[in-house]
N, C-alpha and C positions, 0 to 999 in steps of 0.2 A: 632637468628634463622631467614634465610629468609620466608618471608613473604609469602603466595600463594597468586599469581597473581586472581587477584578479575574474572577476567572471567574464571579461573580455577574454582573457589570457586563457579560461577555462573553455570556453568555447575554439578556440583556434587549435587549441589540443583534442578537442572531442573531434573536430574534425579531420586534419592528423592521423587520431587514433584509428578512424572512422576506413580513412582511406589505407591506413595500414592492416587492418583485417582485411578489407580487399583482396590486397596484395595477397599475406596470408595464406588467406582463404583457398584463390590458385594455384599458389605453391604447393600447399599442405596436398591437393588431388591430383597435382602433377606428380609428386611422388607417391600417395597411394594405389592411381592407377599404374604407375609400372609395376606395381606390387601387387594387385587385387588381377589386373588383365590376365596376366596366365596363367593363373587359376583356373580363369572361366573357359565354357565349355569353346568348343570351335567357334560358333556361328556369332558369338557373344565377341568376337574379337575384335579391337579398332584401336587404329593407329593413331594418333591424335598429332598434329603438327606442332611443333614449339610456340610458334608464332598465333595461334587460334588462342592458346591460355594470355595471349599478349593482350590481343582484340576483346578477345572477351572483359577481360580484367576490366580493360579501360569503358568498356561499354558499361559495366555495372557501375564505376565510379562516377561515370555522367549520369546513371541514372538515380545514383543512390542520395547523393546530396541535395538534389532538387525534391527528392521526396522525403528525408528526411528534417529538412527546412519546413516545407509543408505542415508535415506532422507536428511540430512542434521541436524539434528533437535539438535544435540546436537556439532553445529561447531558454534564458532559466528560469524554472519555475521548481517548486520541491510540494509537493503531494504528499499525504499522507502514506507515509513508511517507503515514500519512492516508488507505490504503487500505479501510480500513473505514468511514473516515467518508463517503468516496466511495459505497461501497454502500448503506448507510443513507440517503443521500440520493436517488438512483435509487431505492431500495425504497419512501422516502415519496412520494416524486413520483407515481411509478406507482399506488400504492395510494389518494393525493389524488386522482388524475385517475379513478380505476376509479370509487371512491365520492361524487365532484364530479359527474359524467356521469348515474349513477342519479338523484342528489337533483333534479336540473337536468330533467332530465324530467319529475320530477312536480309542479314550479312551473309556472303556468299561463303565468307573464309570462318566460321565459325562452326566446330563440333555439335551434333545432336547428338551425345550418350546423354540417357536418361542418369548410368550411373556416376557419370561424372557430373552431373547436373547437380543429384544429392547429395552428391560429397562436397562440393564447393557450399552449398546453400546451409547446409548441415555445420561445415566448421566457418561457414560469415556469420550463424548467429552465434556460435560458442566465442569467436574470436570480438565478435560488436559490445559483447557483456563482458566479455575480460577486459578489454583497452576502455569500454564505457566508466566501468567500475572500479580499474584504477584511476581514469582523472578523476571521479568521484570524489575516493580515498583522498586521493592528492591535495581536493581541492579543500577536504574537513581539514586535513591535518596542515594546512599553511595558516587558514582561520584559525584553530586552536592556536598556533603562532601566532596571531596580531596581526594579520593580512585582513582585516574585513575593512571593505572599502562602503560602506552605506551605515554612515552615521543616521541612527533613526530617534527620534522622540514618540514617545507615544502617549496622548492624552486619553485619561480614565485610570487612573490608578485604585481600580476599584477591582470585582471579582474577576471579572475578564478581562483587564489591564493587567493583575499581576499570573493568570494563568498563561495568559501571552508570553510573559516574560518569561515565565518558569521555559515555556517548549522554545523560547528561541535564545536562554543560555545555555538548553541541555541538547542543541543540535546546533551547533555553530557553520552547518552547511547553506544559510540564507545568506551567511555575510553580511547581519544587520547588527549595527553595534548601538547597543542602547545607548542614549546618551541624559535621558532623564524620563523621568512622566512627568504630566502637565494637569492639572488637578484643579477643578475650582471650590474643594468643598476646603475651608477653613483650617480644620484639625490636621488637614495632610501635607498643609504648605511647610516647606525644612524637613520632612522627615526622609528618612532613608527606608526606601521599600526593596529587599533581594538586594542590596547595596546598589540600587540606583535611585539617586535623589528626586524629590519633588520639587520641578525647577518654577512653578508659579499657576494658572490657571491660562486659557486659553485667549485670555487678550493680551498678554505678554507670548504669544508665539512668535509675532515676527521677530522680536530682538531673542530671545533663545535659538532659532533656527541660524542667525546671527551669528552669536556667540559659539555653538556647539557644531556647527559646521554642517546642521544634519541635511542631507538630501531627502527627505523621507521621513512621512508622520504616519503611523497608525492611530486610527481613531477606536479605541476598545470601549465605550462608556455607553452602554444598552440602553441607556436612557438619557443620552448627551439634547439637551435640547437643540432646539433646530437650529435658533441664532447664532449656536457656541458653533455646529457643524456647518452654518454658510459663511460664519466668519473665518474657522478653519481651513475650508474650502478656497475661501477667496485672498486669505494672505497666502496658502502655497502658492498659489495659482500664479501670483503677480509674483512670487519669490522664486517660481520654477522649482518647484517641489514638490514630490510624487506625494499622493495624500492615498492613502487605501483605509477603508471602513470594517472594522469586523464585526459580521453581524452575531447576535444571540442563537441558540440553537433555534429557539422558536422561529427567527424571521428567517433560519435556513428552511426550516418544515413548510412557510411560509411561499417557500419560491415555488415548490412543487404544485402551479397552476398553471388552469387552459385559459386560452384566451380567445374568444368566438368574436363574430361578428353578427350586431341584429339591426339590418338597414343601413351600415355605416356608423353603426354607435357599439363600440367595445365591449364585449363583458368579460369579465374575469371571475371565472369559479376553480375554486379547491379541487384539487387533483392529488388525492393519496398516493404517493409512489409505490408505481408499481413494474416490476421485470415486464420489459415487451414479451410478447407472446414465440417471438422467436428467439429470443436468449432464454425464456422460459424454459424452451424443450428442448434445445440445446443442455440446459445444466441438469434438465433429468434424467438427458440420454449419458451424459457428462460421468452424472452422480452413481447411477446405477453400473455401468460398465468399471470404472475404477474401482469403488467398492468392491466391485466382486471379484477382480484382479485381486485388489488388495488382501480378500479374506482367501484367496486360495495362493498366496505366496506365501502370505501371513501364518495361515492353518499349524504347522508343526509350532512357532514360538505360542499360538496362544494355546496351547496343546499342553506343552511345559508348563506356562502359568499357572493352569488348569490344575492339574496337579500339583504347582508346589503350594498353592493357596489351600487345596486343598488336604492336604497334609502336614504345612504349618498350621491351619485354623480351625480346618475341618469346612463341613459344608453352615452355607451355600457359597457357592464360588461366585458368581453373580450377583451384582447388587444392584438392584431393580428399586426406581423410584420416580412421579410423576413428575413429571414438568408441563412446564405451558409452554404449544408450540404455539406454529401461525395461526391467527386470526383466535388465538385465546383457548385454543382446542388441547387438551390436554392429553398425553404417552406416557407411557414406560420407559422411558431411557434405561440401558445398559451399560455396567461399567464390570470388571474387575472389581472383589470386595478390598479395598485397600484397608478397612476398619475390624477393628471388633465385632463381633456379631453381637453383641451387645449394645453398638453405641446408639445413640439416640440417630431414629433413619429422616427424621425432618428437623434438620436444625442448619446453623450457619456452618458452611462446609471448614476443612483445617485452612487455615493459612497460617502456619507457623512449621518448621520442622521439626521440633518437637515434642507436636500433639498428642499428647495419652492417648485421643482415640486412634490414632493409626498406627498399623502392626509392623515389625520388623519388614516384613516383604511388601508389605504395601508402601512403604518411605520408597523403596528403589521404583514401586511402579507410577507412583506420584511423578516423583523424577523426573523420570523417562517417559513419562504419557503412558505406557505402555496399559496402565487399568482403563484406557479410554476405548480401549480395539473393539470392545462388542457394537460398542456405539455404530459398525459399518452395518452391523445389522439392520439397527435403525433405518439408515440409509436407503436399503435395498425396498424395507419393509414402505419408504413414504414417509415417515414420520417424520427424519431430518434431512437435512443437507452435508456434504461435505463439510461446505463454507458458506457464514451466515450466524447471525448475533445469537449467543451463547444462551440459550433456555434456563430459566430460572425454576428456583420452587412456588406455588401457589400461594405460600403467606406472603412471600415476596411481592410477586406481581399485583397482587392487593393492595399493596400502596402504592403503586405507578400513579403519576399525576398522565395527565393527559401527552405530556410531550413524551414520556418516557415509554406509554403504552404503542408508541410509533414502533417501539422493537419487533412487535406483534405481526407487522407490515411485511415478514419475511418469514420464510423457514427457517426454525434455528440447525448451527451450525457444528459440526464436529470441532472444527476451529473457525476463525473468523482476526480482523483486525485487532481487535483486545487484546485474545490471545497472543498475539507475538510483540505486543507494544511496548513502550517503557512506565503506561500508566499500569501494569497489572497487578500491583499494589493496593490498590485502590478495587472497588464493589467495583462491578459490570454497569448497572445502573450509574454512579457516579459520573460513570464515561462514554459518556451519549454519543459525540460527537463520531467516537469513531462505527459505533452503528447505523446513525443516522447517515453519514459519509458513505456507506456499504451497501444502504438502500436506497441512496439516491443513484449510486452510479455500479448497480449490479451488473457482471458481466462474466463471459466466459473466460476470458484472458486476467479479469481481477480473479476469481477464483483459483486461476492456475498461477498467477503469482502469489496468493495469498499461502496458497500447497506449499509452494516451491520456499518460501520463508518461515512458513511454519515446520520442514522436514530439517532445514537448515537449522534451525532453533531444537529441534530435540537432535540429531547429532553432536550438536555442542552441549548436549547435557542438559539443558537446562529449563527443561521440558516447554510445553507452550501452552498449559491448560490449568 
């Protein structure tokens, strides 16, 4: 008997999971309102019938799936750090509960407490991202077993052929199993690239797709000519074989265009990405209000630091230095001194943990992020963002080529995608893709995911800047 394909298998569980938060969900308010009700004052009191948590349940569960489907929520697709998948689920949540709320009204047998309304909607999204995020888990860890059902080849065994490969052995939640690259330049044919072989050049695809079983070619070669890509094309096509294209950063920068009309005849002009005007003031109204929450929870720990920086090193406790923000406009950023006062103040920052230039108490505030807290100054002040591509220094930014000065195209960030990724090894610059990713699809919901994975990353120690 054939097998079901494991992301079949994972979707019938996300839904499952989906409908058991439901459940959940009513439960968990059916018993905190016999708990929380007499408490409240008299006038605040209501009886809630057994049967109304029944109705309702079921009403959210027809309304949840149909909008969840919608959304995307049950196609797979993997997004950069699962960021996407994050938004989509906030987008259904909200949209379940908008159109749960009308339905629920015009059922005759159905409760209106407000408070029971928050308490249900409150624990369907804690419960949506526990059972979402164990199939998740479930779903890497049967791949790292040998469960990957989508034997892939990928032609270009060149710079973005083997970075391909690099991100899809070192996240095995696509369930694409390499099974060669396909190369036509000379020197690569028999070689072993990341221990995946060079199985021939692309007029030998149909007998490799053949042989290797694969369902699926990624075409990685930025400068693949067009014959090799419609022949490509045209042997999946008749072999029934998914063929996907990755483009270069440039031809992503590339898409960010309008497209008019003059009489009937097309035009296409360049369109710098840019935040709509209404996620624009949303993420300043966003940025300023947390910030300042932040800095007055915060206040007593940077208070300490304050002090012990300054009686391990003495002054200045602050370590003030320019960077380049948006549009090329240069600040003062603020940090914690984590250094010498001594150390050279423009040069390549530590990456190592054993840098002569940083001081006993500065290795713990590296760490922990913790030397990064003035930065909400910033924030307050306009200069930065929350979240948004990391500011560099001005010798830096001097060498930008053109596609890299795209960073410029946002406010920089407190944190940002880099920050919490697996490439932070590696310059900022190096790693375009994930800022350019951040300014094409800037929003309020990727910011609050971006929070919520960067707070997760310094709890586990292991800071994110």
């Amino acid at each position: 008997m054939k097998r079901l394909p494991l992301r079949d298998a994972l979707t019938v569980l996300q839904v499952m999971g989906d409908l058991l938060a439901v459940a959940f969900s009513y439960l968990a308010s059916a018993y905190l309102w016999e708990w929380i009700e007499p408490m409240l004052p008299g006038g605040l009191h209501e009886t809630i019938p057994q049967e109304n948590y029944f109705v309702n349940a079921l009403v959210t569960a027809v309304v949840l799936l149909p909008v969840f489907r919608s959304v995307g929520l049950y196609r797979e697709h993997h997004s950069l750090l699962n960021i996407r998948e994050y938004e989509d689920l906030f987008k259904g949540w909200f949209l379940t509960a908008g159109i749960s709320l009308v339905a629920l009204t015009l059922i005759e047998r159905s409760f209106q407490s407000r408070g029971i309304f928050l308490i249900v909607w409150g624990a369907l999204l804690v419960a949506l991202f526990v059972f979402r995020f164990t199939v998740y888990r479930l779903g890497i860890w049967l791949r790292r077993m040998g469960w990957r059902d989508r034997p892939t080849l990928i032609y270009g065994a060149g710079e973005v052929g083997r970075k391909l490969a690099e991100r899809i052995q070192r996240s095995p939640k696509s369930g694409l199993d390499i099974r060669g690259f396909l190369d036509d330049a000379p020197d690569l044919r028999g070689q072993t690239i990341l221990g995946i072989p060079v199985l021939g050049g692309y007029s030998e695809l149909g007998d490799r797709i053949r042989e290797t079983g694969a369902t699926e070619v990624l075409v990685a070669m930025s400068r693949a000519p067009w014959n090799a890509v419609g022949a490509i094309l045209q042997t999946c096509r008749k072999m029934n074989v998914e063929v996907r294209v990755v483009p270069t950063l440039f031809d992503i920068v590339l898409q960010q265009v309008e497209v008019s009309e003059m009489d009937g005849l097309p035009l296409i002009g360049m369109d710098a990405p840019r935040i709509p005007p209404g996620s624009a003031l949303a993420k300043y109204v966003f940025d300023r209000i947390v910030s300042f929450l932040l800095l007055a929870l915060l206040s007593p720990i940077m208070a300490v630091i304050t002090l012990i920086v300054y009686w391990t090193d003495g002054a200045p406790v602050l370590f003030r230095q320019t960077r380049i923000g948006e549009g090329g406009k240069p600040f003062k950023i603020m940090k914690f001194r984590s250094m010498y006062a001594n150390a050279p103040k423009y040069a390549v920052a530590p990456d190592a943990e054993g840098d002569s230039r940083v001081t006993p108490i500065g290795r713990i505030l590296r760490r922990t992020s913790l030397d990064e807290l003035p930065q909400l100054l910033n924030v307050l002040k306009g200069d930065m963002s929350l979240v948004g591509p990391r500011p560099e220094m001005a010798f830096i930014v001097d060498t930008y080529n053109d596609l890299q000065r795209q960073r410029l195209n946002a406010k920089p960030g407190i944190t940002g995608l880099w920050q919490i990724s697996p490439d932070r090894a590696h310059a900022i610059h190096e790693n375009m893709d994930y800022d350019i990713y951040y300014i094409r699809n800037q929003s309020l919901l990727l910011d609050v995911a971006i929070l919520a994975k960067t707070a997760f990353s310094v709890l586990k120690g292991r800071g994110a800047f």
